[in-house]
C-alpha positions in Angstrom: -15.5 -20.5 1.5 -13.6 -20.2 5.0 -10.2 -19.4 3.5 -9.5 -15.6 4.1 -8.0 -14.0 1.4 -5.9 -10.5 1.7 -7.8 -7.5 -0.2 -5.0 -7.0 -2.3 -2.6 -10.1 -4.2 -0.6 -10.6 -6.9 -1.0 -11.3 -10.3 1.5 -13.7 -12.0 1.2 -13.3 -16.0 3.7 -10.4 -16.0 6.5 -12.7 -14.5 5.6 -15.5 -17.1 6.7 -12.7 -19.8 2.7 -11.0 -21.0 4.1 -8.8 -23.5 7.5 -8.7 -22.8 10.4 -10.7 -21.6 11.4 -10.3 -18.3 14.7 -11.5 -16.4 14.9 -14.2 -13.3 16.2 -11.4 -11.0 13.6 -8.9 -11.9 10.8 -11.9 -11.3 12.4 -12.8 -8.2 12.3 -9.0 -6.8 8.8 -8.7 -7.5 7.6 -11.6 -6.0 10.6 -10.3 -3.0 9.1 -6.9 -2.6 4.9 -8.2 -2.7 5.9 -10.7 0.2 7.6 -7.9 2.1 5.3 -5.5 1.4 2.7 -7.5 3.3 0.7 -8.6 0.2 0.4 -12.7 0.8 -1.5 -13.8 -2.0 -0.6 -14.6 -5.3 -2.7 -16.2 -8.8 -0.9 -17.6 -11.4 -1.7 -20.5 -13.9 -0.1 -22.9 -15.8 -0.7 -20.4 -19.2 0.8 -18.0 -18.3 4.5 -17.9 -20.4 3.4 -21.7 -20.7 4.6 -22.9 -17.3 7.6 -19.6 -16.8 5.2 -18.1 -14.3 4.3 -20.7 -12.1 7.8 -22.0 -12.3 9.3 -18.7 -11.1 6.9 -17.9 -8.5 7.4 -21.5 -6.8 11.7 -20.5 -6.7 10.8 -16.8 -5.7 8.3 -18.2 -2.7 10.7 -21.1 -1.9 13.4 -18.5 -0.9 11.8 -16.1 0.4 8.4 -17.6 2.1 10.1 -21.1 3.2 7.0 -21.4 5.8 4.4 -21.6 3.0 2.3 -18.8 4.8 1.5 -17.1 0.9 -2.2 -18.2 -0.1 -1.5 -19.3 -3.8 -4.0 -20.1 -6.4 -3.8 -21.4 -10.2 -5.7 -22.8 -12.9 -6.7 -26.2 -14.7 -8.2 -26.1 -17.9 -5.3 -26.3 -20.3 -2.5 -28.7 -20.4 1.2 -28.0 -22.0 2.0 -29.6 -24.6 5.8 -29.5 -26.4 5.6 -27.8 -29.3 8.2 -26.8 -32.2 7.1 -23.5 -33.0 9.5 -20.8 -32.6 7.8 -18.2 -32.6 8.9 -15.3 -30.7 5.7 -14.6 -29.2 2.9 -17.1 -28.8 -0.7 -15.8 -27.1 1.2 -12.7 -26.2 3.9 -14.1 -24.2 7.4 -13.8 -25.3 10.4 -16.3 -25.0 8.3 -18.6 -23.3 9.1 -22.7 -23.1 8.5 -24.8 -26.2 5.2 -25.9 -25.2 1.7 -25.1 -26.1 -1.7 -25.3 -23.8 -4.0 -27.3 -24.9 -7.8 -27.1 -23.8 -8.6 -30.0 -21.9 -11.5 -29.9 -18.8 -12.2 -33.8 -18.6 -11.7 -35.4 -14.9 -8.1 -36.7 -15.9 -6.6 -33.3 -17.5 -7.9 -31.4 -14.1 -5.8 -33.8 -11.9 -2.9 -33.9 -14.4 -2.4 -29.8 -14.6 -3.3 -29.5 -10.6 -0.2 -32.2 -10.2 2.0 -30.7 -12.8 1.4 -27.2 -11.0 2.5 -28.4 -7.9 5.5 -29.6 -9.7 6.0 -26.3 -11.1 5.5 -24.3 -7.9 7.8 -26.5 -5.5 4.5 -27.0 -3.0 2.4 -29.8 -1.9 -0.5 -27.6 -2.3 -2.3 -24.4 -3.4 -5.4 -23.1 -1.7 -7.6 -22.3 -4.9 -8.2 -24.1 -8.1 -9.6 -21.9 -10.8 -11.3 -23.8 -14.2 -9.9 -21.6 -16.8 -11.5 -19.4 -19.6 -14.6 -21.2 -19.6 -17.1 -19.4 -21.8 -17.8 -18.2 -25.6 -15.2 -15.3 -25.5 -12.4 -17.9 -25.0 -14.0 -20.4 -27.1 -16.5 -19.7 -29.5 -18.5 -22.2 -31.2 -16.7 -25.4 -29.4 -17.8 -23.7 -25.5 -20.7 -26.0 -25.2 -18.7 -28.6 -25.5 -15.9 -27.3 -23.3 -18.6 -27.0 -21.0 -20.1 -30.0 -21.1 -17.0 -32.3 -20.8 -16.1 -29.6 -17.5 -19.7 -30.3 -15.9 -19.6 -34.1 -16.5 -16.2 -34.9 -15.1 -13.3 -31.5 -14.7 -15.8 -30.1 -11.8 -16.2 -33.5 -10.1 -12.2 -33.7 -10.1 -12.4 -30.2 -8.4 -14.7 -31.1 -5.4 -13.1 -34.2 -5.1 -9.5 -32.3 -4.1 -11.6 -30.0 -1.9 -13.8 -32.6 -0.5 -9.9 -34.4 0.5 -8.5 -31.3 1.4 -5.9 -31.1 -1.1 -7.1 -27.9 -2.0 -9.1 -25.5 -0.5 -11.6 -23.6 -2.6 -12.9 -24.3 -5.9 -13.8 -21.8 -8.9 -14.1 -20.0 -11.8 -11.1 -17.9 -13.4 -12.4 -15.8 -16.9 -13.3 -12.8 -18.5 -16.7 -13.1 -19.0 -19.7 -12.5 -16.8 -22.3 -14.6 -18.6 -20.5 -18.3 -18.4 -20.0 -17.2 -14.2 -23.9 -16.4 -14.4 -24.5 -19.9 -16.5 -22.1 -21.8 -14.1 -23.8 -20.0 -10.8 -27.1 -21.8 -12.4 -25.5 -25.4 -12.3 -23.2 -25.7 -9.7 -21.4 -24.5 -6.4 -18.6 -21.8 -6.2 -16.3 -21.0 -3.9 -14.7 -18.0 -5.4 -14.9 -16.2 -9.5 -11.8 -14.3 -10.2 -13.1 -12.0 -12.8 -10.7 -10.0 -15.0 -11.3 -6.9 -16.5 -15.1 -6.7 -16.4 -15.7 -4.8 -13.2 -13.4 -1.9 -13.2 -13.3 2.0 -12.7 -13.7 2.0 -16.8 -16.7 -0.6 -17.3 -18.4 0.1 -13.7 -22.1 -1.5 -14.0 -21.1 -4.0 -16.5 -20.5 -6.6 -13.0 -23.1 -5.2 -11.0 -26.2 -7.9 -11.1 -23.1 -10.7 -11.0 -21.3 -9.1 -7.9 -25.0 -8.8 -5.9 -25.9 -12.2 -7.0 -22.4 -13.7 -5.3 -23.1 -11.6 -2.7 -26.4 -12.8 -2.1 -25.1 -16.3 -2.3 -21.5 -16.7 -0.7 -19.5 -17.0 -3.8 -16.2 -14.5 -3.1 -14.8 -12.7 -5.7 -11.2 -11.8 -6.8 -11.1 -8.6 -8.8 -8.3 -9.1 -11.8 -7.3 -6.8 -14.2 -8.1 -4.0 -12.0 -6.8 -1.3 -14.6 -8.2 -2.8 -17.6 -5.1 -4.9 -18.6 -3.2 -1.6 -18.5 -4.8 1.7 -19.5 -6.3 2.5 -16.3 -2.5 3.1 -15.0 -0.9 3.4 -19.0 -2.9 6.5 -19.2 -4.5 7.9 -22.1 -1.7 9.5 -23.9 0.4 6.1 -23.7 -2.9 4.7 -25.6 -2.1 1.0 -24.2 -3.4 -2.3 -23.5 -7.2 -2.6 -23.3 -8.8 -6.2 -22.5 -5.2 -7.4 -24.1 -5.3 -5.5 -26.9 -4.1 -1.6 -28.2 -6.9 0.2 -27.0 -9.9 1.5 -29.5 -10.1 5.4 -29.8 -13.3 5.4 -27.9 -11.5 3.7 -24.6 -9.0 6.1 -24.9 -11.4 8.9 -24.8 -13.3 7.5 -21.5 -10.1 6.8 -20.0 -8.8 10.5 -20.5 -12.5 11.7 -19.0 -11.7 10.0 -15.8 -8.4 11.5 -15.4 -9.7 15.3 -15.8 -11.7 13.9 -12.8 -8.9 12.3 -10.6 -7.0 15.5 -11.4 -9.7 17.9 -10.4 -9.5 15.3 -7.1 -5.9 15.5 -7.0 -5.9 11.8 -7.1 -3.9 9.5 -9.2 -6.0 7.4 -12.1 -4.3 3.9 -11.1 -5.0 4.7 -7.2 -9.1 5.1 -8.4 -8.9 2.0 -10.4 -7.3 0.0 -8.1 -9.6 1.1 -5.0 -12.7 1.3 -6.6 -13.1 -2.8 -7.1 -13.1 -2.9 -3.5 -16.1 -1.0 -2.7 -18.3 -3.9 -4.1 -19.2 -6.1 -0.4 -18.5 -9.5 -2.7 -15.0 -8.8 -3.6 -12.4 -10.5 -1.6 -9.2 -9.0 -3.6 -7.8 -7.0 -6.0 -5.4 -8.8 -7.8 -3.4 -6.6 -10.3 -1.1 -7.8 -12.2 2.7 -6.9 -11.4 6.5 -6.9 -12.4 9.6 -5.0 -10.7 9.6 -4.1 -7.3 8.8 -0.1 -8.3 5.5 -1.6 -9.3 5.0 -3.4 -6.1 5.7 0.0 -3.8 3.4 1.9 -6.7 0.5 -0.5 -5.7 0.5 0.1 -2.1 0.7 3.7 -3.0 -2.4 4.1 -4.8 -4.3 1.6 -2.4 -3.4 3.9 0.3 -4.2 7.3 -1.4 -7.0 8.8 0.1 -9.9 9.0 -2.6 -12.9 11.5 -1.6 -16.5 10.4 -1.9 -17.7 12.4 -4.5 -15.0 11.5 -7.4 -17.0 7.9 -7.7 -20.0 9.7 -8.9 -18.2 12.2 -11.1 -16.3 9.5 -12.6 -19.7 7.9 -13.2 -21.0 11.3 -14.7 -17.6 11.7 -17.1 -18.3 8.2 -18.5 -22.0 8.9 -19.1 -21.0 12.1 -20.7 -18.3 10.2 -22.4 -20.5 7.8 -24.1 -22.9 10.0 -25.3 -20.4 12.3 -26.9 -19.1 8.9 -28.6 -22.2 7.9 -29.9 -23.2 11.4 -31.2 
């Protein structure tokens, strides 16, 4: 991949309302505050509040990038569908658009949702195309078949726009670490963005994938950085883990590695977010943010100084961690 990206970026769910609802203005801020604060690059997809992020990301960057100079990426994989449910929160996003993604990775779908993206973003291009939640955590027993209509016509459709230079990279956008291994069998990758499985919390779980794309060219964006929000929740808040409340035994690891950071005199969310970028594969961290006190947060904890020796004592408190767990 020649595109350079920045070692920190954006992510977009939180302004397509994950979890709660947020207003235009506070949306518009964020996006304000990342561009000023020198972070250039920002995921989104078309899922996220069912078009709401995308769409107010392309108005935010309209006004205040009118050069284009952010690197922007999104997703194909699901189209949006209109829909009459009413319900107040749908996949965990709240007051989102009457329409519902559908799973769809033939040729067609991936050039529909790449157009209707660009609609939604007010550009005439985005630098990275990710295929979506490919993979058995996402769809159980039908992911073979996902699969298989991806391989035999949505990744054609995705080299074809690179190969035109209508986009610039190609890859893979999940949660899992075996469909990224499956998918580095069969085909070429520019970039994986990989959420939530390589993290202060779950620190080997990546390991073999990151040397393997390391080995072979294949960037990688970090996502998720703090778990989908304990690592910077905190244990006593007992938060988000991997989208949902966190289990008891998360909560336990998570408050091991803050008697470390503390003995450190280093925040928990400045270790979580630094520690992804140790790896010589990553590219970027990517956390997800909303409100521009989360955006001068961010640069706060990637600038805090973080001594050598907490990485192995973190390492050591979620060894002991585990053990005490399983006793």
């Amino acid at each position: 991949m020649t595109l350079t990206l920045p070692p920190l970026g954006m992510g977009c769910a939180g302004i397509g309302n994950l979890y709660r609802a947020v207003d235009e203005a506070t949306a518009d801020a964020t996006v304000a505050a990342a561009l000023a604060a020198g972070i250039g690059y920002f995921d989104v997809a078309p899922h996220y509040g069912f078009g709401l992020a995308e769409e107010r990301l392309g108005r935010a960057l309209e006004r205040h990038d009118p050069e284009g100079r952010a690197i922007v990426s999104t997703k194909v994989g699901r189209l949006l569908m209109p829909t009459d449910s009413a319900a107040p929160e749908r996949h965990g996003f709240v007051a989102a658009p009457p329409l519902e993604p559908v799973f769809d990775y033939g040729r067609d779908a991936i050039l529909r949702s790449h157009e209707a993206s660009l609609a939604r973003l007010r550009r005439d291009r985005v630098e990275i195309l990710f295929a979506h939640d490919l993979g058995e955590v996402t769809h159980g027993a039908d992911a073979e078949r996902h699969l298989r209509v991806f391989l035999d016509g949505g990744y054609r459709a995705l080299r074809d726009l690179r190969d035109a230079g209508a986009i610039d990279a190609i890859g893979l956008g999940v949660n899992e670490i075996a469909i990224c291994e499956r998918l580095l069998d069969a085909i070429e990758l520019d970039v994986i963005l990989l959420a939530g499985r390589y993290t202060l919390l779950e620190p080997d779980a990546a390991a073999a994938l990151l040397d393997r794309c390391a080995r072979v060219g294949t960037r990688v964006v970090i996502g998720g950085p703090y778990n989908s929000g304990i690592l910077v929740e905190g244990s006593a808040a007992q938060g988000h883990f991997n989208y949902a409340p966190a289990p008891a035994e998360v909560v336990a690891r998570v408050a091991a590695l803050e008697r470390v950071c503390a003995r450190h005199g280093v925040p928990l969310p400045a270790a979580a977010l630094q520690f992804p970028t140790r790896s010589p594969a990553v590219a970027s961290v990517i956390p997800g943010l909303v409100g521009a006190a989360q955006v001068a947060d961010t640069l706060r904890y990637a600038r805090h100084p973080i001594p050598e020796p907490l990485w192995d004592d973190c390492r050591a408190a979620l060894d002991l961690s585990s053990t005490e767990t399983s006793a």
